[in-house]
FIKOLZA-1660 file (N, C-alpha, C; in steps of 0.1 Angstrom, whole numbers, plus 5000, padded with zeros to 4 digits):
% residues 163
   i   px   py   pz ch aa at
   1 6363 0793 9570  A  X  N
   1 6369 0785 9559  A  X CA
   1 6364 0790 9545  A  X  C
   2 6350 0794 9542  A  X  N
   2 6347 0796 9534  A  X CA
   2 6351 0811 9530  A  X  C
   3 6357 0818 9537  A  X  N
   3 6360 0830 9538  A  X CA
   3 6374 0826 9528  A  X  C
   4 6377 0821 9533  A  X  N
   4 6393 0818 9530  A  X CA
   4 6394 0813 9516  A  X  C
   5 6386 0805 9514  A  X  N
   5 6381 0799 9498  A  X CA
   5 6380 0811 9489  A  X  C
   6 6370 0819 9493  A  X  N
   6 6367 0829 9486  A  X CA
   6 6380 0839 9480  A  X  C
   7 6384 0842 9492  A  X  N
   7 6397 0851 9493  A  X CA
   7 6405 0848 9483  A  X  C
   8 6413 0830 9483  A  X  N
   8 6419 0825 9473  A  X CA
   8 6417 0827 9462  A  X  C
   9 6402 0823 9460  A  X  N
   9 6398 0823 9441  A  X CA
   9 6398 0835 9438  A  X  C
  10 6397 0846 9444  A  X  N
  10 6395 0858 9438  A  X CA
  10 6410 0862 9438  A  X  C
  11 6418 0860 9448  A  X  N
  11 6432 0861 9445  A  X CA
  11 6437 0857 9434  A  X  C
  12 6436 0843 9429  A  X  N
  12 6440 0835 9417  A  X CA
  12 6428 0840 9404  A  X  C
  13 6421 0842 9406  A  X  N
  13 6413 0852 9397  A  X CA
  13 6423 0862 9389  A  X  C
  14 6425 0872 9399  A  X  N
  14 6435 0883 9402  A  X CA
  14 6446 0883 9391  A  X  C
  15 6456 0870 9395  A  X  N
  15 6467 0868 9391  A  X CA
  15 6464 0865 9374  A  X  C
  16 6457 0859 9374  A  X  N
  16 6451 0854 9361  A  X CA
  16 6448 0862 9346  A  X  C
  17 6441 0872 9353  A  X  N
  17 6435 0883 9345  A  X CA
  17 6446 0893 9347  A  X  C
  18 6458 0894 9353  A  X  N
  18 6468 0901 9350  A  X CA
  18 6480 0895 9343  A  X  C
  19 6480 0880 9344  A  X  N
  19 6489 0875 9328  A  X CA
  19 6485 0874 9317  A  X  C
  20 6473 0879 9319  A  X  N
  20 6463 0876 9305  A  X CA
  20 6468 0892 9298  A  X  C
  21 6467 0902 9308  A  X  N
  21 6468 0915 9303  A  X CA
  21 6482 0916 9299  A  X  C
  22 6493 0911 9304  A  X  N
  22 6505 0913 9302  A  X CA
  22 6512 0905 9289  A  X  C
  23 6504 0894 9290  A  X  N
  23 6503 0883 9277  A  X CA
  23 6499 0892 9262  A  X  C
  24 6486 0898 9265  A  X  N
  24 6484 0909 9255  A  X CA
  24 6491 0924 9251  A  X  C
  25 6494 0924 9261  A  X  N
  25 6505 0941 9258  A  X CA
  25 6519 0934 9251  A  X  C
  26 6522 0922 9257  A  X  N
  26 6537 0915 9245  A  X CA
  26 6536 0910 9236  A  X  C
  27 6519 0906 9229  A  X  N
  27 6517 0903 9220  A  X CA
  27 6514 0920 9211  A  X  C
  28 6511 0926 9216  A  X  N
  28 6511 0939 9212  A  X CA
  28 6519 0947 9204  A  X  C
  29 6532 0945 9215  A  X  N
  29 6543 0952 9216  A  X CA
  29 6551 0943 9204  A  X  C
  30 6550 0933 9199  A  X  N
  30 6553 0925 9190  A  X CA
  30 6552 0926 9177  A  X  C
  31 6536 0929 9176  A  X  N
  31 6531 0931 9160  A  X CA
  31 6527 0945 9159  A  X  C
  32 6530 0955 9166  A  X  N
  32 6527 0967 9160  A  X CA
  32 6537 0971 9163  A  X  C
  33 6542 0980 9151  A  X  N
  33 6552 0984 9146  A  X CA
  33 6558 0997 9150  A  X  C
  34 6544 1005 9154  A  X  N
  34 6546 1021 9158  A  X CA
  34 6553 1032 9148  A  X  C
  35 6544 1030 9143  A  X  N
  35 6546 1035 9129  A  X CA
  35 6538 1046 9130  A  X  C
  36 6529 1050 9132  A  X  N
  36 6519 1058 9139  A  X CA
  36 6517 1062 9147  A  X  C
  37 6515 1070 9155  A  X  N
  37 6518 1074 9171  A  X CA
  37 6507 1066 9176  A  X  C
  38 6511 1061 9188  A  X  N
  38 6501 1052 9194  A  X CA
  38 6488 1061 9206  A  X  C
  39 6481 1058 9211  A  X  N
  39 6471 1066 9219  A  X CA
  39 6463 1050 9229  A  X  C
  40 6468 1054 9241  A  X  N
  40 6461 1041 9247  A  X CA
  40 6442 1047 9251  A  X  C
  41 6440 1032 9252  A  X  N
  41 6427 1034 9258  A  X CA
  41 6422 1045 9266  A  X  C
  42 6427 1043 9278  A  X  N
  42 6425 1053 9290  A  X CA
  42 6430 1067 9288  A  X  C
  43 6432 1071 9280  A  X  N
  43 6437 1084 9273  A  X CA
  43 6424 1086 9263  A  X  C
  44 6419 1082 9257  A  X  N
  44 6411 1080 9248  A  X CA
  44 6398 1083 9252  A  X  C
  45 6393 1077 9258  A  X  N
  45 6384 1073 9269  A  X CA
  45 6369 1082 9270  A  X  C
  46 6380 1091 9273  A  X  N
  46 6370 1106 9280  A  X CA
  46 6371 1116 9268  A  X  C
  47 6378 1114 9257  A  X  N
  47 6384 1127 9244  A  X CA
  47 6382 1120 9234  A  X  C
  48 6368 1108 9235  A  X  N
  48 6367 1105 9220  A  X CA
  48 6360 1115 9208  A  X  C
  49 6355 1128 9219  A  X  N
  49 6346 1135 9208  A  X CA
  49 6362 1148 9205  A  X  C
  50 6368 1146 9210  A  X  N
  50 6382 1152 9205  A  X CA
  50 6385 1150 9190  A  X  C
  51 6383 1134 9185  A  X  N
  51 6392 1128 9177  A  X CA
  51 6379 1127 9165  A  X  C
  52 6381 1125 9155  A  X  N
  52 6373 1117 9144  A  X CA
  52 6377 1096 9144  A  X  C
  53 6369 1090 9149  A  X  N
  53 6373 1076 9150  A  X CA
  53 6370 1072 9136  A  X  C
  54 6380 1063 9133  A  X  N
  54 6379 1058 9118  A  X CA
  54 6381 1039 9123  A  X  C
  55 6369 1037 9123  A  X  N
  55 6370 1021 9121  A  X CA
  55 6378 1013 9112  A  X  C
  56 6387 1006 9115  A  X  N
  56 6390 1007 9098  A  X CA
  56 6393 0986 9100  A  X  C
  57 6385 0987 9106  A  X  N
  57 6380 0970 9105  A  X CA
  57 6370 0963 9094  A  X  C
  58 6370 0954 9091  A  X  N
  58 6357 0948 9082  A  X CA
  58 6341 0950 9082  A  X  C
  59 6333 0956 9073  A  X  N
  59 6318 0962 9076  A  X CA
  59 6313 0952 9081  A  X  C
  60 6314 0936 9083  A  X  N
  60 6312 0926 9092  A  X CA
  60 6311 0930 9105  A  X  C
  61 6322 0933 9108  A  X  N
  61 6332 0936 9119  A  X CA
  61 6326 0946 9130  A  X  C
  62 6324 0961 9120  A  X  N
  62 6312 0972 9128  A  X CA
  62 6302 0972 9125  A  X  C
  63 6290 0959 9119  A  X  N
  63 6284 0960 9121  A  X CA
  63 6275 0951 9135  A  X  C
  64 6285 0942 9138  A  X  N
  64 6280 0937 9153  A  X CA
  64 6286 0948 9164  A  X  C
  65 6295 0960 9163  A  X  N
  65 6295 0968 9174  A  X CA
  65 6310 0976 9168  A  X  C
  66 6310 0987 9173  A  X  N
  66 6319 0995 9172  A  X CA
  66 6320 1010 9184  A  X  C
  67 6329 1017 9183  A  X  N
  67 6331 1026 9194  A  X CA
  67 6319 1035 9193  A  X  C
  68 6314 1043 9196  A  X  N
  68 6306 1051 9194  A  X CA
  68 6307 1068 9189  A  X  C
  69 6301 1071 9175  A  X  N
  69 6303 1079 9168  A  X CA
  69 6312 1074 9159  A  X  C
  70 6320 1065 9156  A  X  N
  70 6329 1057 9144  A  X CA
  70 6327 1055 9132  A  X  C
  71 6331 1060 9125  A  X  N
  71 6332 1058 9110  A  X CA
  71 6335 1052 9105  A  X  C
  72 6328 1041 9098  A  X  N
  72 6341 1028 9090  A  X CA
  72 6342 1035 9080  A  X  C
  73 6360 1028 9076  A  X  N
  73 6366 1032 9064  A  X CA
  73 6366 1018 9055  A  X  C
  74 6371 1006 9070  A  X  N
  74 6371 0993 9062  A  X CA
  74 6388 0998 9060  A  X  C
  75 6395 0982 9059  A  X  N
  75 6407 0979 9054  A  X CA
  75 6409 0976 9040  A  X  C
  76 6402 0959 9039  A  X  N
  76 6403 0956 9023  A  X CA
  76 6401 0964 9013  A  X  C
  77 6390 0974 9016  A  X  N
  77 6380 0980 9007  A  X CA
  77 6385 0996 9007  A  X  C
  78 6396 0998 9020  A  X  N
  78 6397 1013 9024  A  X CA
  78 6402 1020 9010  A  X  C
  79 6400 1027 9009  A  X  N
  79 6401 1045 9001  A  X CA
  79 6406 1054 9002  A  X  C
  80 6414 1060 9000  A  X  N
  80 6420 1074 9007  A  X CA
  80 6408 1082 9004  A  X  C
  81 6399 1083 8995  A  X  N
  81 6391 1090 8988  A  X CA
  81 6378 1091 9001  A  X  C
  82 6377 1081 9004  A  X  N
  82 6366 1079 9019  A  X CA
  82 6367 1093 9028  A  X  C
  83 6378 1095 9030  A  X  N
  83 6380 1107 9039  A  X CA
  83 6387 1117 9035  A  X  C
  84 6387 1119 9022  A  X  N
  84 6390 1133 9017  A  X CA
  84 6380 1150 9021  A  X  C
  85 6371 1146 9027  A  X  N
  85 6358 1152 9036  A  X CA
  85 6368 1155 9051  A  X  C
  86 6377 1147 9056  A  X  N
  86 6383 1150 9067  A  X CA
  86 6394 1163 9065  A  X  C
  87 6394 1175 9069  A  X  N
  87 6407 1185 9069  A  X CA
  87 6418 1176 9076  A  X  C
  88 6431 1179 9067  A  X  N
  88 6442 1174 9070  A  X CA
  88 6452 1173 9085  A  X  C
  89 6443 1188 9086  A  X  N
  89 6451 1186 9101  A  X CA
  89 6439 1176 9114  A  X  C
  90 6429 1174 9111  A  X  N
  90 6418 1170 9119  A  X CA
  90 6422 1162 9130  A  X  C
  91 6426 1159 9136  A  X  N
  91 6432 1151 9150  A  X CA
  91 6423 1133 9148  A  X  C
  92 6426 1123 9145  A  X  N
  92 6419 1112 9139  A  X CA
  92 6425 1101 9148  A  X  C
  93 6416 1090 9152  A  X  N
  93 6422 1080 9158  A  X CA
  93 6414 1067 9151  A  X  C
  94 6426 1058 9149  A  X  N
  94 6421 1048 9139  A  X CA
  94 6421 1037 9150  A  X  C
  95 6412 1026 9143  A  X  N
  95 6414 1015 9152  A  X CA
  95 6411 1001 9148  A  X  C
  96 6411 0995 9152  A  X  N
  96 6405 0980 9144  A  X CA
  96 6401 0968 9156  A  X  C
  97 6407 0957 9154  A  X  N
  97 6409 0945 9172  A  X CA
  97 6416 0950 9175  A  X  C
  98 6427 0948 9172  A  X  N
  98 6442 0951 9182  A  X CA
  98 6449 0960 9177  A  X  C
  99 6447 0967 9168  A  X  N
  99 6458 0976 9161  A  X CA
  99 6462 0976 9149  A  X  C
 100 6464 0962 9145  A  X  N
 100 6478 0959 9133  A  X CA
 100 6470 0967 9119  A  X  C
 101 6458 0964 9118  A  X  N
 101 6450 0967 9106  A  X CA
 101 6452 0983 9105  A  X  C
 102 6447 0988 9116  A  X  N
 102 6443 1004 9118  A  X CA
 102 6458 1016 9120  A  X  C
 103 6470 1007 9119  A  X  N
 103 6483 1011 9120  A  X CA
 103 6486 1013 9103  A  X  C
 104 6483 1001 9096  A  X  N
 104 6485 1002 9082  A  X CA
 104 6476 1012 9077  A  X  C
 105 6463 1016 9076  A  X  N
 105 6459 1023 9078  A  X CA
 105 6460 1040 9079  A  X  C
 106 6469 1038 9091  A  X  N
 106 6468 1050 9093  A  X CA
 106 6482 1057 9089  A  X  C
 107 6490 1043 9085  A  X  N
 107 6503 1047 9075  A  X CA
 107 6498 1053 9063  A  X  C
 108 6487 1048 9054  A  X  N
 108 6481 1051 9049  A  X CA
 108 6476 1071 9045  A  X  C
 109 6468 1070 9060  A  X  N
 109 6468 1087 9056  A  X CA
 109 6474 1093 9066  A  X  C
 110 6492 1092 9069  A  X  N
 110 6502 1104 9070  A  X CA
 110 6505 1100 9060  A  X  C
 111 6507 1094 9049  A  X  N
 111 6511 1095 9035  A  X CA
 111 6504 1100 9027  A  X  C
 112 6493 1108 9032  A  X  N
 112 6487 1111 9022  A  X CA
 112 6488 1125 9029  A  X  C
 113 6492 1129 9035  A  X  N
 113 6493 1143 9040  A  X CA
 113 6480 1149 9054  A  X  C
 114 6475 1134 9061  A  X  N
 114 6470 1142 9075  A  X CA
 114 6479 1140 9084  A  X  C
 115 6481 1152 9093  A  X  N
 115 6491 1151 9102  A  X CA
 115 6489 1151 9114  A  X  C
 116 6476 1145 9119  A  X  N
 116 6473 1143 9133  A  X CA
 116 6469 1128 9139  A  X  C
 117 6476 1118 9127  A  X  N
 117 6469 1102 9132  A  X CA
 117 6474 1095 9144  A  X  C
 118 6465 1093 9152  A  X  N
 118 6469 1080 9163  A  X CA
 118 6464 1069 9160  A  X  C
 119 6468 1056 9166  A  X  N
 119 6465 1044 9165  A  X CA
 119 6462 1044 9179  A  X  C
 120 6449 1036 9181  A  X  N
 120 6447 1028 9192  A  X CA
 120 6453 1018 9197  A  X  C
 121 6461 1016 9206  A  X  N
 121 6466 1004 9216  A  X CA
 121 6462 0995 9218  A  X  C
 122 6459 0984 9210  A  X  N
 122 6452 0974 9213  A  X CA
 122 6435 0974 9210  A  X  C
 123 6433 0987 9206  A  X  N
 123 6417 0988 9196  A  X CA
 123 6411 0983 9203  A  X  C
 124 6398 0976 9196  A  X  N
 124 6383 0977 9200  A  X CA
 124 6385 0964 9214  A  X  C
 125 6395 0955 9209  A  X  N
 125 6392 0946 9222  A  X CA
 125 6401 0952 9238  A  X  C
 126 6406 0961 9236  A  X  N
 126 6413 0967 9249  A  X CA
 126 6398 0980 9250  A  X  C
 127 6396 0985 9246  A  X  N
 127 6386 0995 9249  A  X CA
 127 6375 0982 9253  A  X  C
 128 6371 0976 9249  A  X  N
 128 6356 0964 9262  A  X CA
 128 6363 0957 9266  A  X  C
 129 6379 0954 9268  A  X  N
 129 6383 0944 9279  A  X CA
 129 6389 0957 9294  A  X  C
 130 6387 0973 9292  A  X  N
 130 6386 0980 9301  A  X CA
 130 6376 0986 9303  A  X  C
 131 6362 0976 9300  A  X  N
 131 6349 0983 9305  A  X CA
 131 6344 0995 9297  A  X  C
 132 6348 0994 9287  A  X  N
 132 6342 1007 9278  A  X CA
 132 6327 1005 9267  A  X  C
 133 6321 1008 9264  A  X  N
 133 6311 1002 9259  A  X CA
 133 6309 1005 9240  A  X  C
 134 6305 0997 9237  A  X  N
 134 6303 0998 9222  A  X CA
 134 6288 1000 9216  A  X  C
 135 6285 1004 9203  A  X  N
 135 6274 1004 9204  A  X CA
 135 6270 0995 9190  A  X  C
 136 6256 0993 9185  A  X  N
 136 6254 0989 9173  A  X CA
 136 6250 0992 9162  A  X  C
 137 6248 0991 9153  A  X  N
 137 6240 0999 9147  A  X CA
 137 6230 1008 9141  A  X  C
 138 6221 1005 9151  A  X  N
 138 6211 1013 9160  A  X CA
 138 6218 1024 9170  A  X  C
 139 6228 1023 9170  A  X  N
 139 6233 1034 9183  A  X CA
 139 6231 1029 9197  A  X  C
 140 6228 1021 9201  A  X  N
 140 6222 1015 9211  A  X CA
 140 6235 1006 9214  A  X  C
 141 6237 1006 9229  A  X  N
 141 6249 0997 9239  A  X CA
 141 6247 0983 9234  A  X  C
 142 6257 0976 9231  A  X  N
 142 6256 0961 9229  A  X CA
 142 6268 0957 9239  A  X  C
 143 6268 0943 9243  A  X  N
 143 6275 0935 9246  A  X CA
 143 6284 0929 9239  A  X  C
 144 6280 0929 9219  A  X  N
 144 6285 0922 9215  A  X CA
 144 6297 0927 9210  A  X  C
 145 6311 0917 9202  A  X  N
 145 6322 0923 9200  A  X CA
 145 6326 0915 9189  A  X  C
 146 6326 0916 9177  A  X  N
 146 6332 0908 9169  A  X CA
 146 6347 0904 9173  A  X  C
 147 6348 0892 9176  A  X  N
 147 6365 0887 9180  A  X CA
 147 6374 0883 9166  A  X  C
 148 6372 0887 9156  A  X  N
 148 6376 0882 9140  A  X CA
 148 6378 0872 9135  A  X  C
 149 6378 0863 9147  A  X  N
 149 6376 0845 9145  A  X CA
 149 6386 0840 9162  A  X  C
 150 6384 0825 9161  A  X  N
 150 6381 0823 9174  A  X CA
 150 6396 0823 9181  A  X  C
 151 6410 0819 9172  A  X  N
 151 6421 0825 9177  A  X CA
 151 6424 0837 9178  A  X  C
 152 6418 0847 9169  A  X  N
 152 6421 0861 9182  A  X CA
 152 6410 0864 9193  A  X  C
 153 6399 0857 9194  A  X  N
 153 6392 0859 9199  A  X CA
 153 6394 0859 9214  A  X  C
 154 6403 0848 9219  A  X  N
 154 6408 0840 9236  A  X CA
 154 6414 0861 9236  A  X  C
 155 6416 0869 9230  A  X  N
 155 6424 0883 9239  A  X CA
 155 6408 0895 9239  A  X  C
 156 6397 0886 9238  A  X  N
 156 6387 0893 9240  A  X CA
 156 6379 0887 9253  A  X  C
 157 6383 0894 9265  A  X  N
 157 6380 0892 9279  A  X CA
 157 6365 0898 9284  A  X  C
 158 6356 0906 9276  A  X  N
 158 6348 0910 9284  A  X CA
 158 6336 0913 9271  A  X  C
 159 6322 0910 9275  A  X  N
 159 6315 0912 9263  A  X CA
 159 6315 0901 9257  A  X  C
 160 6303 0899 9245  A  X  N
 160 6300 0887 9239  A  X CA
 160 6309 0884 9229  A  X  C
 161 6312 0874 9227  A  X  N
 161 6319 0873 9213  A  X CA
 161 6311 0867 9201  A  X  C
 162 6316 0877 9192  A  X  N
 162 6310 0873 9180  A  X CA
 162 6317 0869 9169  A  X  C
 163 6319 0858 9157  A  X  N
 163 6330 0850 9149  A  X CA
 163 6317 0859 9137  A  X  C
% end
């Protein structure tokens, strides 16, 4: 019987954590515009030293955790001038929580003439809600994940949340 208990919750577990994922790919698919060529996670993954990562979330934001080797550029504060150090053609993947920031962004510099930008798919919270790790400031693995506050926070499934 207790077998069978088990079985269930992990079944309904299951189900759970896959409307949550599909809940987030149409909330996704909603606010980002694709205006930038997009780049998912699991493509990403193993070819981050491929890319130049440009954080382009709040220094709030990377300083409780970001991808590893990431550069913030920052949104509010961003510059085209920040990454005039980057060659034009340099292959670059921007990112933020979920996209929307790191899309503007990265509209940003193919208008300014680099012609290799991707946007991350759902950014920093799809890269730790697929088991990917972040680090902090120190360079060192954290747990933690800035959620940007606590309504977008419910689409940050894995890792600590931080407001």
């Amino acid at each position: 019987m207790k077998k069978i208990i088990l079985i269930v919750l992990a079944l309904i577990s299951s189900l759970i954590s896959t409307a949550q994922s599909k809940s987030f790919d149409l909330l996704l698919k909603k606010m980002i515009k694709q205006t930038v060529p997009i780049i998912k996670v699991d493509e990403l993954k193993n070819r981050t030293k491929d890319y130049v990562l440009l954080d382009t979330r709040e220094y709030e934001e990377f300083k409780v955790s970001h991808i590893k080797n990431a550069r913030y550029v920052g949104f509010n504060d961003f510059k085209i001038e920040s990454v005039k150090d980057i060659p034009k053609n340099t292959p670059i993947v921007v990112y933020c929580s979920i996209g929307v920031r790191s899309e503007q962004i990265g509209e940003k510099l193919l208008a300014a003439g680099y012609t290799n930008v991707k946007n991350c798919y759902g950014s920093i919270f799809e890269w730790v809600n697929e088991g990917n790790q972040v680090v902090d400031m120190d360079n060192k693995v954290t747990p933690k994940v800035h959620a940007y506050n606590k309504k977008w926070g419910v689409w940050v499934k894995k890792g600590e949340k931080v407001y």
